[in-house]
Phi, psi and omega in degrees: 000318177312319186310310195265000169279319152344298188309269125025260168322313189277304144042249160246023164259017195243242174302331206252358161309119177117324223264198190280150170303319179286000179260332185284325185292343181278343206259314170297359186249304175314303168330294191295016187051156173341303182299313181273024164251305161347316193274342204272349184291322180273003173297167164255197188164109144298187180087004194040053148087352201285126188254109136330127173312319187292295159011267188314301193308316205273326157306313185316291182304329171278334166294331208245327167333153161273121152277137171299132197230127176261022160271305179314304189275359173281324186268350151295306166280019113284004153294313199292137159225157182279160213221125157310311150284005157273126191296140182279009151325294195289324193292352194255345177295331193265341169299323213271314181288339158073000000 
C-alpha cells in the first residue's frame, strides 16, 4: 500500500500539481480500480462528509491492514520450541516476530 500511496504523492506533486483536491480525488478513485471505489464508497468522512486527500489513503491502509486473529497466533506459539543451542535472546525475537 505504501508503494502506491508513493506513487500517488509524486503524482500530484508531478503532472497533477496545481489542479483542484477534487480532480486529484477523482484520479485517486480512478487508480484504485472498480474494487477500491467499492471500498471507497463506504468510507464515512467527518467533517460534514468533507474528503481531503490524506482522508482516502489513511481509510484504504485502515481497510488493507492485516487483522490479527488470536486462535492462530496462539496455536503458532504452541508451535514455536527453543533450539538446544538457541540463546533465549534469539528464541524470544523470533517468537515476537511470528
Amino acid at each position: 500500500m505504501s508503494k502506491f500511496i508513493r506513487s500517488c504523492h509524486l503524482h500530484f506533486a508531478g503532472p497533477l500539481q496545481g489542479k483542484e483536491e477534487a480532480v486529484k480525488m477523482n484520479y485517486l478513485l480512478i487508480w484504485s480500480g472498480t474494487d477500491g471505489q467499492d471500498i471507497a464508497d463506504t468510507f464515512v468522512f467527518a467533517n460534514n462528509g468533507e474528503k481531503t486527500l490524506e482522508n482516502p489513503f489513511i481509510k484504504f491502509e485502515a481497510y488493507v491492514k492485516p487483522r490479527s486473529n488470536i486462535s492462530v497466533a496462539r496455536y503458532e506459539l504452541l508451535l514455536c520450541h527453543q533450539q538446544p543451542d538457541e540463546a533465549a535472546d534469539a528464541y524470544l525475537i523470533s517468537i515476537s516476530r511470528g
